[in-house]
DSSP file (Angstrom, degrees, kcal/mol; ACC not computed):
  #  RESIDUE AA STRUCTURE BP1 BP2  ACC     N-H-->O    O-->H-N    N-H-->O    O-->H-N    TCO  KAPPA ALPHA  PHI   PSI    X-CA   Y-CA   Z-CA
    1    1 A X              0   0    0      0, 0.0    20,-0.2     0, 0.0     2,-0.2   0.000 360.0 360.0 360.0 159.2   73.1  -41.9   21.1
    2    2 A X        +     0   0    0     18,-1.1     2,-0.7    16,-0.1    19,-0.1  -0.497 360.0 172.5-146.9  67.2   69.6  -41.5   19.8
    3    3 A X        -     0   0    0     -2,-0.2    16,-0.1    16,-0.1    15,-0.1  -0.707  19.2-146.2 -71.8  87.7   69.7  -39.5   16.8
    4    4 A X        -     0   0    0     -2,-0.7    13,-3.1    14,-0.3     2,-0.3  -0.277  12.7-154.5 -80.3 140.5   66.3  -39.1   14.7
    5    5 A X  E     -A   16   0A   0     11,-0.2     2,-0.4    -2,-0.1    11,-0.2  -0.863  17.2-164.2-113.1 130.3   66.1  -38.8   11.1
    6    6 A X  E     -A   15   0A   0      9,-0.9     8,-2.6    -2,-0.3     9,-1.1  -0.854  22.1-178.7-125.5 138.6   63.8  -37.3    8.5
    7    7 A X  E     -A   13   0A   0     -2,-0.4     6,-0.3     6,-0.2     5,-0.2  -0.992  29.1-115.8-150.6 144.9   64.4  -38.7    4.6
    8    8 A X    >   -     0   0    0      4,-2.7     3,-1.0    -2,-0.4     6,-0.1   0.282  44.7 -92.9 -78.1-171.1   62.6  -37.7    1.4
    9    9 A X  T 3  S+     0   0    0      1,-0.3     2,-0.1     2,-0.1    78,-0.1   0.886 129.7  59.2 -76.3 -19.3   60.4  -40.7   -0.4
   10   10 A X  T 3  S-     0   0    0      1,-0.1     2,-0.4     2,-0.1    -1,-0.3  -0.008 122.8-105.6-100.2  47.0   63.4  -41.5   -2.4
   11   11 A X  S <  S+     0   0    0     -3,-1.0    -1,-0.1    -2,-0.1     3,-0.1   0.152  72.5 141.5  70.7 -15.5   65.9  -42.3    0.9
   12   12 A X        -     0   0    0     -2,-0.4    -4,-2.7    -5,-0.2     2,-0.3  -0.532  59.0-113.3 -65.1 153.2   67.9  -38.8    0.6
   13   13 A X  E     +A    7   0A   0     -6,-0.3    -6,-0.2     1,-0.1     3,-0.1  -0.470  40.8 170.4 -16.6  98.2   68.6  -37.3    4.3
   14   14 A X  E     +     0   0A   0     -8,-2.6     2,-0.3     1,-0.3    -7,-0.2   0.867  61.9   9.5 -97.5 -41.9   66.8  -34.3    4.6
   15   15 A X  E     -A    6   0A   0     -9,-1.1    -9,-0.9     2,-0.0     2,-0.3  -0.921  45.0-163.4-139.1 162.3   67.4  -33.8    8.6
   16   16 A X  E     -A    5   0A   0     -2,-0.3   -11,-0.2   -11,-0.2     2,-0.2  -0.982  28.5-134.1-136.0 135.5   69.3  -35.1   11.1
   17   17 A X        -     0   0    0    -13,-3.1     3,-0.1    -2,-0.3    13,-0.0  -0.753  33.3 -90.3-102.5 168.8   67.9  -34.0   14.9
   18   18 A X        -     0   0    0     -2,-0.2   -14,-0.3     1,-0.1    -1,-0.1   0.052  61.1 -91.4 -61.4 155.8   70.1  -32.8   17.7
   19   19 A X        -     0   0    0     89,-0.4     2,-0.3   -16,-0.1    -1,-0.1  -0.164  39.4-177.9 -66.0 161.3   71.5  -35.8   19.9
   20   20 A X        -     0   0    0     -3,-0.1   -18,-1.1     4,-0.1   -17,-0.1  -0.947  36.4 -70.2-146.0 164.7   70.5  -37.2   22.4
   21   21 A X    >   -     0   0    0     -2,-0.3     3,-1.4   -20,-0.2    86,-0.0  -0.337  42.7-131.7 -51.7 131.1   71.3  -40.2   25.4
   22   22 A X  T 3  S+     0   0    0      1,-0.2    -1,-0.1   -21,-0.1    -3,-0.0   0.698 103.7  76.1 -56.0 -23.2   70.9  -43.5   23.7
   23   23 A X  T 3  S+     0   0    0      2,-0.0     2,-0.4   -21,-0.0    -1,-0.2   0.722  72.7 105.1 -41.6 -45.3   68.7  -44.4   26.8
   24   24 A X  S <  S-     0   0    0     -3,-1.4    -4,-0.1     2,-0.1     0, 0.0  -0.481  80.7-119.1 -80.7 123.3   65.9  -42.2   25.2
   25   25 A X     >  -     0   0    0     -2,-0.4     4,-2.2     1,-0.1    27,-0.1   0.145  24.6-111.6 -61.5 167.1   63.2  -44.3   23.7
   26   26 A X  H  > S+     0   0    0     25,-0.3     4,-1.4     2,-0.2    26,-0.1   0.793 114.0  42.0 -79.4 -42.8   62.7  -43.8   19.8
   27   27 A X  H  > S+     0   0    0     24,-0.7     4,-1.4     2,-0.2     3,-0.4   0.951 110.8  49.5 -80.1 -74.5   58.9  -41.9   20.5
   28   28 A X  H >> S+     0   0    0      1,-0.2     4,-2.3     2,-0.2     3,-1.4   0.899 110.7  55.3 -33.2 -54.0   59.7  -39.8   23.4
   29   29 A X  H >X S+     0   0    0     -4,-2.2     4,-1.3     1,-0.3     3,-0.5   0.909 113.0  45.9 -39.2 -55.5   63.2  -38.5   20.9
   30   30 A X  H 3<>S+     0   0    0     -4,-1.4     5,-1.6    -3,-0.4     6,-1.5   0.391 112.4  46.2 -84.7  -5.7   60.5  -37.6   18.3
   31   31 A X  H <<5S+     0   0    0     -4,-1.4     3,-0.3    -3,-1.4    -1,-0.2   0.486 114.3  53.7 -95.3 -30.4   57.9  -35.6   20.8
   32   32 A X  H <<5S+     0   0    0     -4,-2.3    -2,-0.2    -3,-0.5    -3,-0.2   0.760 106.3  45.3 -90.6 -24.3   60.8  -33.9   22.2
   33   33 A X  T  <5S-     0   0    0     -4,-1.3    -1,-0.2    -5,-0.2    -3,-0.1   0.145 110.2-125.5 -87.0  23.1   62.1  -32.7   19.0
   34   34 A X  T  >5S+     0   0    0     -3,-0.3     4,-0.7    -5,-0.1    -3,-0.2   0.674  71.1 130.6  37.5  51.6   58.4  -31.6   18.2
   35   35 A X  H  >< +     0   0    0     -5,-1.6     4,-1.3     2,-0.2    -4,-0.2   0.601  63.6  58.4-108.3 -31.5   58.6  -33.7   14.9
   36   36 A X  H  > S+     0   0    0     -6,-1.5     4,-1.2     1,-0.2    22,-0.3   1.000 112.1  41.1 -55.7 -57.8   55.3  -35.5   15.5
   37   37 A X  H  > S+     0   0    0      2,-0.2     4,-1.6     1,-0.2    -2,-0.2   0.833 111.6  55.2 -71.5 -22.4   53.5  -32.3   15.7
   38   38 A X  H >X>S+     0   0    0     -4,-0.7     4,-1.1     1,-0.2     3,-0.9   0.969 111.4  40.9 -57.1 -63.5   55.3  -30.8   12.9
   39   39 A X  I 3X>S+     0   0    0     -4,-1.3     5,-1.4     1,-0.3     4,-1.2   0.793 115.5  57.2 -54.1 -30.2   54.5  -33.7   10.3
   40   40 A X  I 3<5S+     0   0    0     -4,-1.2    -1,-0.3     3,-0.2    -2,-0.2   0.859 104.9  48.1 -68.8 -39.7   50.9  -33.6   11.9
   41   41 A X  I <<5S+     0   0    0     -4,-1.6    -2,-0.2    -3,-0.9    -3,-0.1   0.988 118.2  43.2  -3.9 -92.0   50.4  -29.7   11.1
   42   42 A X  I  <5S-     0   0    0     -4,-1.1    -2,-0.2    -5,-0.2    -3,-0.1   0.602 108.8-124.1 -65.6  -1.3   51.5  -30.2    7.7
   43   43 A X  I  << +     0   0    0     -4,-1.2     2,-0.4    -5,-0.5    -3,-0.2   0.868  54.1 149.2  90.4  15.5   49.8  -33.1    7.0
   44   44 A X      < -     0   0    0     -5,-1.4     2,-0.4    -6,-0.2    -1,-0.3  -0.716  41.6-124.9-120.7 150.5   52.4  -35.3    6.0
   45   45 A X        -     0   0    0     -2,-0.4     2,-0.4    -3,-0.1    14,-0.2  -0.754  20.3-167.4 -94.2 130.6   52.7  -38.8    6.4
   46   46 A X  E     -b   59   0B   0     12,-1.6    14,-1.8    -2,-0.4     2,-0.9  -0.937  11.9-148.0-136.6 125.8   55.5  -40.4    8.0
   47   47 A X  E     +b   60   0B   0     -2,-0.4     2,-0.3    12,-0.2    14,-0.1  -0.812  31.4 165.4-105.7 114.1   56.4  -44.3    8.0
   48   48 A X  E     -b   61   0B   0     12,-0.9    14,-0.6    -2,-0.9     4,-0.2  -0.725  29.6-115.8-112.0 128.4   58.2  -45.4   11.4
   49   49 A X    >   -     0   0    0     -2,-0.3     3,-1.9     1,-0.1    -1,-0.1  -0.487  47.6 -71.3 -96.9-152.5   58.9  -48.5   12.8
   50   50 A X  G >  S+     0   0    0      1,-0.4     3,-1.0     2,-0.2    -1,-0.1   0.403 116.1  74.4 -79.8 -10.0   57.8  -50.0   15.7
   51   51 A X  G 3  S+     0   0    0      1,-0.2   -24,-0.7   -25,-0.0    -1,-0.4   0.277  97.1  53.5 -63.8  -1.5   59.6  -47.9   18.2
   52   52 A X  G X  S+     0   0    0     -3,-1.9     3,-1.6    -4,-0.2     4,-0.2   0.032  74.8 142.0-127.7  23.1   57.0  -44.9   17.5
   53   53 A X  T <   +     0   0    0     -3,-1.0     2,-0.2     1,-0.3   -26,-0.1  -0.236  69.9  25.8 -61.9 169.0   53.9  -46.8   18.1
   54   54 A X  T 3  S+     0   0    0      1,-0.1    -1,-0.3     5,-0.1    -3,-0.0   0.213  82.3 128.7  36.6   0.8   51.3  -44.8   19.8
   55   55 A X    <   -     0   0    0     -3,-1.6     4,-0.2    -2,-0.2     3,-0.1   0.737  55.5-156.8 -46.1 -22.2   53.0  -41.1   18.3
   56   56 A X        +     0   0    0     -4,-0.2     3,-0.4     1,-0.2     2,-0.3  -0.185  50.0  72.7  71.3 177.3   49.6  -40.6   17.3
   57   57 A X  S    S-     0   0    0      1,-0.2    -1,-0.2   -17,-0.1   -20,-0.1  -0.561 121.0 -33.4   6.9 -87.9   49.2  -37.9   14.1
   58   58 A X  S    S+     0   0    0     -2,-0.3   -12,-1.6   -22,-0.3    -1,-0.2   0.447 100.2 126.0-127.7   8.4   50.1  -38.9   11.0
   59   59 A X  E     -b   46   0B   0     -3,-0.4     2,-0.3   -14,-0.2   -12,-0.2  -0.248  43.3-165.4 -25.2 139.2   53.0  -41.2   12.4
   60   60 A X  E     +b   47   0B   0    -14,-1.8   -12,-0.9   -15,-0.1     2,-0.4  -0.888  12.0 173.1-128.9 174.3   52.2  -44.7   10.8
   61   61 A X  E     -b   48   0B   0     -2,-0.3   -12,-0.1   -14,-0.1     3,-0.1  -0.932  38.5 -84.6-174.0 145.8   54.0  -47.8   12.3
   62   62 A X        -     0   0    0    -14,-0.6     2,-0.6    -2,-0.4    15,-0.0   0.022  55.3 -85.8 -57.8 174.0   53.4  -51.6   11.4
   63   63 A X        -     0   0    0     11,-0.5    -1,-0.1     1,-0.1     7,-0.1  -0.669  51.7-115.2-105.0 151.0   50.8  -53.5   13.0
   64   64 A X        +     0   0    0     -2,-0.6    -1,-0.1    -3,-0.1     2,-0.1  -0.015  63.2  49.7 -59.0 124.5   51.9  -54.9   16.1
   65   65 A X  S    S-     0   0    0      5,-0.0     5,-0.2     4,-0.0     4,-0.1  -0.247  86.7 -38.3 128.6 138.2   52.3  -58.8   17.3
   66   66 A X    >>  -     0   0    0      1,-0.1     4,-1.9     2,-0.1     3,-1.5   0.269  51.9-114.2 -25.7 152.4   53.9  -61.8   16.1
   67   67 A X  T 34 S+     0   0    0      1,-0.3    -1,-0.1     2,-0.2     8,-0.1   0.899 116.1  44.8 -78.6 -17.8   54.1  -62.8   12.5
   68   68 A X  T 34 S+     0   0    0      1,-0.2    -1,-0.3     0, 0.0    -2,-0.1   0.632 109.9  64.0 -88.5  12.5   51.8  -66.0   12.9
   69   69 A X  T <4 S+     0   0    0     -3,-1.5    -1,-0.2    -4,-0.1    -2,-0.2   0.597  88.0  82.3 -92.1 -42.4   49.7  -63.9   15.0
   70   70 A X  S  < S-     0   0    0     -4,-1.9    -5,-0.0    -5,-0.2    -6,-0.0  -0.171  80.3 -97.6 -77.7-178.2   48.5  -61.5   12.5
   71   71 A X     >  -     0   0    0      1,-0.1     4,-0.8     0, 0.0    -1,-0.1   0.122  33.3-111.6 -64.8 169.8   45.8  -61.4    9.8
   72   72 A X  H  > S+     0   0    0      2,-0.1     4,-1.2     1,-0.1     5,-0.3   0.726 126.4  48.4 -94.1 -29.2   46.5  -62.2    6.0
   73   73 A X  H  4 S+     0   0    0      2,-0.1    -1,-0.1     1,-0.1    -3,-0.0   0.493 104.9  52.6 -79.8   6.6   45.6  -58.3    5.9
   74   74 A X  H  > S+     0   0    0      3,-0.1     4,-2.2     2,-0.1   -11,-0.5   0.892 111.5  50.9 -99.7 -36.0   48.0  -57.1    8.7
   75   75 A X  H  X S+     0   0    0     -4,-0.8     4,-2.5     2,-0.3     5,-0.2   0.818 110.2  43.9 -66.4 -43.8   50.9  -59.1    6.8
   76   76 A X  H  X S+     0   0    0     -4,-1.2     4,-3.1     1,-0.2     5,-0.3   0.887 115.8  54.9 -79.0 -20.5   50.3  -57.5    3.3
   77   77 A X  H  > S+     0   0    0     -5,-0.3     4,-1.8     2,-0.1    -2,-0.3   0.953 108.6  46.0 -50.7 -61.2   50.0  -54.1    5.8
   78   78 A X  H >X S+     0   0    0     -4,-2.2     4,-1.9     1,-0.3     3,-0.9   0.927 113.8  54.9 -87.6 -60.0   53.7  -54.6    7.5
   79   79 A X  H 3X S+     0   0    0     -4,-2.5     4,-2.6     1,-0.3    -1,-0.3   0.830 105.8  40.6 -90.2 -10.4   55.1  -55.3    4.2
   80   80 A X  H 3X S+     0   0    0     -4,-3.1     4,-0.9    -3,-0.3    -1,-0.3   0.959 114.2  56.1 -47.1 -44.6   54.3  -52.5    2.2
   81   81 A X  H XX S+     0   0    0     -4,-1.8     4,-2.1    -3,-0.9     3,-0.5   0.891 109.3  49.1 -69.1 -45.9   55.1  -50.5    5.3
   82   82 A X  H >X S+     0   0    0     -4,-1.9     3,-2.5     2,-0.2     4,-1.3   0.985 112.6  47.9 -58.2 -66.2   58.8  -52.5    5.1
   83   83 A X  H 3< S+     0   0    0     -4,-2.6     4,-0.2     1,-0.3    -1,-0.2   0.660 112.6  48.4 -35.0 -22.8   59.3  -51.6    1.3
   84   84 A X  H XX S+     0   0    0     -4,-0.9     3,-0.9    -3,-0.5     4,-0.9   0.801 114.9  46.0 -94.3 -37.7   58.3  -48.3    2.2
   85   85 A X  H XX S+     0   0    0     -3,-2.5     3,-1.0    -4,-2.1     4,-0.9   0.865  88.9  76.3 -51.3 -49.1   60.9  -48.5    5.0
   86   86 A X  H 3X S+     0   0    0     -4,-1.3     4,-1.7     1,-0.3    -1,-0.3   0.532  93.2  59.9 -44.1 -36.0   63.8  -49.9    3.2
   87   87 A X  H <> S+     0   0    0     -3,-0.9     4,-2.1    -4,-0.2    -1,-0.3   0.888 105.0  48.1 -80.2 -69.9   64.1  -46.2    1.8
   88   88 A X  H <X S+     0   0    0     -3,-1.0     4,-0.6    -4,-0.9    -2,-0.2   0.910 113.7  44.0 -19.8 -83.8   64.5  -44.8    5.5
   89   89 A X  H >X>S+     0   0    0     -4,-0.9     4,-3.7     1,-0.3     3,-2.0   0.874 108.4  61.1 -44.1 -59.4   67.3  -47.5    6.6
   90   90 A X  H 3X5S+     0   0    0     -4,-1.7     4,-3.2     1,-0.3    -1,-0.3   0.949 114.0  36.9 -33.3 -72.6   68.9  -46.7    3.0
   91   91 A X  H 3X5S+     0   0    0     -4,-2.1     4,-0.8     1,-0.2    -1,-0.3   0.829 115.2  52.1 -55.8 -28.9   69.2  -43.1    4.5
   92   92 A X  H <X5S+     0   0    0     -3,-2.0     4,-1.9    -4,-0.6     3,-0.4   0.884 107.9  49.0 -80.3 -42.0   70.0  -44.2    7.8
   93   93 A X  H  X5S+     0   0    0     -4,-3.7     4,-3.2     1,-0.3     3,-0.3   0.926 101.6  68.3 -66.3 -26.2   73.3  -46.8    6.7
   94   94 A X  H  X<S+     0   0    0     -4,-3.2     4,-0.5    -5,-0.6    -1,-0.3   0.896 108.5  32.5 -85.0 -19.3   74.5  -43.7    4.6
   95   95 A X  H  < S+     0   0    0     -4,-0.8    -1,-0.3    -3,-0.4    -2,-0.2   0.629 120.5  55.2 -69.3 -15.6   75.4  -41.5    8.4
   96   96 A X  H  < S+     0   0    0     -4,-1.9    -2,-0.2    -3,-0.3     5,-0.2   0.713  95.8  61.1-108.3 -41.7   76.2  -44.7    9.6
   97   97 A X  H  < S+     0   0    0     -4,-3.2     4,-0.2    -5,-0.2    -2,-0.2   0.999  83.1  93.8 -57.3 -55.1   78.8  -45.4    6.7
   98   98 A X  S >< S-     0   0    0     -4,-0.5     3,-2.6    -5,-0.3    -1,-0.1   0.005  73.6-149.5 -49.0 101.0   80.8  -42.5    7.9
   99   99 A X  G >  S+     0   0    0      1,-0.3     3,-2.8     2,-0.2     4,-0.4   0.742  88.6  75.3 -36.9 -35.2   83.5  -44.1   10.5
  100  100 A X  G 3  S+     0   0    0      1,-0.3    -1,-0.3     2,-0.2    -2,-0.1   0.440 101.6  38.3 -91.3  11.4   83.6  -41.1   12.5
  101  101 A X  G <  S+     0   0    0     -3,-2.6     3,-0.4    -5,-0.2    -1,-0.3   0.314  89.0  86.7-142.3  30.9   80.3  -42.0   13.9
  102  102 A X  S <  S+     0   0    0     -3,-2.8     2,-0.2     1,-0.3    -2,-0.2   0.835 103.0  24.5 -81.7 -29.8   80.2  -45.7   14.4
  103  103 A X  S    S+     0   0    0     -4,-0.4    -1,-0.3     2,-0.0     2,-0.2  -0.624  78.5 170.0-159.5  69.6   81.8  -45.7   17.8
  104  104 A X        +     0   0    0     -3,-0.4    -3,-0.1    -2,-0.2    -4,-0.0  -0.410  15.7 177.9 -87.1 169.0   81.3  -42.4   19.6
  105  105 A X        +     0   0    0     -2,-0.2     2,-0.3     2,-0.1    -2,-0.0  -0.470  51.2 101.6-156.6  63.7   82.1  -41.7   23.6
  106  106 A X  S    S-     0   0    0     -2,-0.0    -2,-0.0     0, 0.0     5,-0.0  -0.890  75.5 -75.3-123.4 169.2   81.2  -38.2   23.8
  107  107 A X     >  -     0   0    0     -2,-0.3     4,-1.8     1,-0.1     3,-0.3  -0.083  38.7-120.1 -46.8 145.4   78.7  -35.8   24.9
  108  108 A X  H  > S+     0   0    0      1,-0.3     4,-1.1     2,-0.2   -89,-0.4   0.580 112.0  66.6 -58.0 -32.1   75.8  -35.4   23.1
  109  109 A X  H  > S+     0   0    0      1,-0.2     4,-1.9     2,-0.2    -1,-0.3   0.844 110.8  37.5 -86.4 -48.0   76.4  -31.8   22.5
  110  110 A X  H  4 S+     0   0    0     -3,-0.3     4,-0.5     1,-0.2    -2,-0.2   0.914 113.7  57.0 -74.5 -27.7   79.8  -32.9   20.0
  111  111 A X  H >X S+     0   0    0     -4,-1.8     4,-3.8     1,-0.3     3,-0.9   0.926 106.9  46.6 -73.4 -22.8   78.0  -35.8   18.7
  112  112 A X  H >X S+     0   0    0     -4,-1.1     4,-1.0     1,-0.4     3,-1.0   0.996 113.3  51.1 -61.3 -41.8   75.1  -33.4   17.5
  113  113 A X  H 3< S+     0   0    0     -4,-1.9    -1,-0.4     1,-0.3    -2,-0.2   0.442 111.6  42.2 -71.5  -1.5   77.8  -31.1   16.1
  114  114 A X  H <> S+     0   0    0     -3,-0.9     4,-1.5    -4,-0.5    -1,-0.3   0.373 113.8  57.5-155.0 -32.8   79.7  -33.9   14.0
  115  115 A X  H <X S+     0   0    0     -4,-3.8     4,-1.2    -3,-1.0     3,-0.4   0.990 110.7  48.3 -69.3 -72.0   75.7  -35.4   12.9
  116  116 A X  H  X S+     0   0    0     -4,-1.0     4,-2.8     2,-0.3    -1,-0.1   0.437 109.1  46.9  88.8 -74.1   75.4  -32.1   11.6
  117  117 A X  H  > S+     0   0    0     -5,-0.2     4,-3.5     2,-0.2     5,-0.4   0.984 113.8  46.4 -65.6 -46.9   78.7  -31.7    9.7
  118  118 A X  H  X S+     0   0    0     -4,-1.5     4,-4.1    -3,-0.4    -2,-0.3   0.921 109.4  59.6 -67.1 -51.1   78.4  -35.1    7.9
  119  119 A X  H  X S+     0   0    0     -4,-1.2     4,-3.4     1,-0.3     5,-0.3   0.946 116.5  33.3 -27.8 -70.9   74.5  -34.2    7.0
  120  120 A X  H  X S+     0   0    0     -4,-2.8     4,-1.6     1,-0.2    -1,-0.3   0.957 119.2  49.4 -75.8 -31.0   75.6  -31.1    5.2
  121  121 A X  H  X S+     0   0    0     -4,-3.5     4,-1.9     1,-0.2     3,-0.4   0.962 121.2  43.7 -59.0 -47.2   79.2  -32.8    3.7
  122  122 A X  H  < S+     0   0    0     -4,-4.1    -1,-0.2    -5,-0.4    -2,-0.2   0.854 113.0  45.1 -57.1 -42.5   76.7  -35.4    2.8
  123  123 A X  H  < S+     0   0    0     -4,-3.4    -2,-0.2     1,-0.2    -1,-0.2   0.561 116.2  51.1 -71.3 -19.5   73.9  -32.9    1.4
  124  124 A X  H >< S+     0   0    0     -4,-1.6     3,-0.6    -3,-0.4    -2,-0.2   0.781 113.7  45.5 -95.9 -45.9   76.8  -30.9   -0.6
  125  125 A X  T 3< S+     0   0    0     -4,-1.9    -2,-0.2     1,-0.2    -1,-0.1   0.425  99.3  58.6-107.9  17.6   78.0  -33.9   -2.0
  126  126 A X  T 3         0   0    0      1,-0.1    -1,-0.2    -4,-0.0    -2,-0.1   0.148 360.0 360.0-107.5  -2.7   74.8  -35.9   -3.2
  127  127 A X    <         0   0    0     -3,-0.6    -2,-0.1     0, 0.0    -3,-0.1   0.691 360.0 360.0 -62.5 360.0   74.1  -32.2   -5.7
C-alpha cells in the first residue's frame, strides 16, 4: 500500500492520504493527491526523500548520486536534509507501530478507512 504522509516540524502526524496500490511510485501518489500543488500555493516547504525527486514546487529532496560521488557541499546538503528527515520517519514508525497495519491484504478502500481511524485515535490521544 502507498500511503502518503504530511507531519508538523516537530514529527506529529498531521495527515494521512487516502490509499493507494503499493505499485504506485512515491511522486505520482503525491501529484495525485494534489499535495505538491497544495504545499506549492501556500508556500510551504516540504522535505522528501528521494522518491519525490523531480515534484518540482517547493518539494525539496537530497541531492542525487552516490555518496563518494558528491561534493563536500552536497554531503553537508543530504545531511541536514536527513536530520530534518528523521522527524518525518519518527511520524511515519508511529502508524507503523500499530499492528493492525503491518501486514494488510485488503483493498485499498478498507486500508484507507483503518489509516484514517488510527490518525485520529492517534491525534485524540497525543492532546
Amino acid at each position: 500500500m502507498n500511503v502518503q504522509v504530511i507531519a508538523d516540524p516537530f514529527g506529529r502526524l498531521l495527515w494521512a492520504s487516502p490509499a493507494l496500490p503499493g505499485a504506485v511510485h512515491d511522486v505520482r501518489a503525491a501529484r495525485e493527491h494534489g499535495i505538491v500543488d497544495v504545499l506549492a500555493e501556500a508556500g510551504i516547504k516540504c522535505w522528501a526523500d528521494k522518491g519525490y525527486r523531480g515534484a518540482g514546487g517547493t518539494v525539496r529532496t537530497p541531492c542525487w548520486g552516490r555518496w563518494e560521488t558528491l561534493s563536500a557541499g552536497q554531503k553537508a546538503v543530504n545531511r541536514s536534509h536527513a536530520k530534518i528527515r528523521a522527524l518525518v520517519e519518527q511520524a511515519i514508525a508511529t502508524l507503523k507501530s500499530w499492528r493492525l497495519l503491518r501486514k494488510l491484504r485488503c483493498s485499498t478502500t478498507r486500508i484507507t478507512t483503518l489509516v484514517q481511524a488510527v490518525l485520529i485515535l492517534h491525534l485524540t490521544s497525543s492532546e
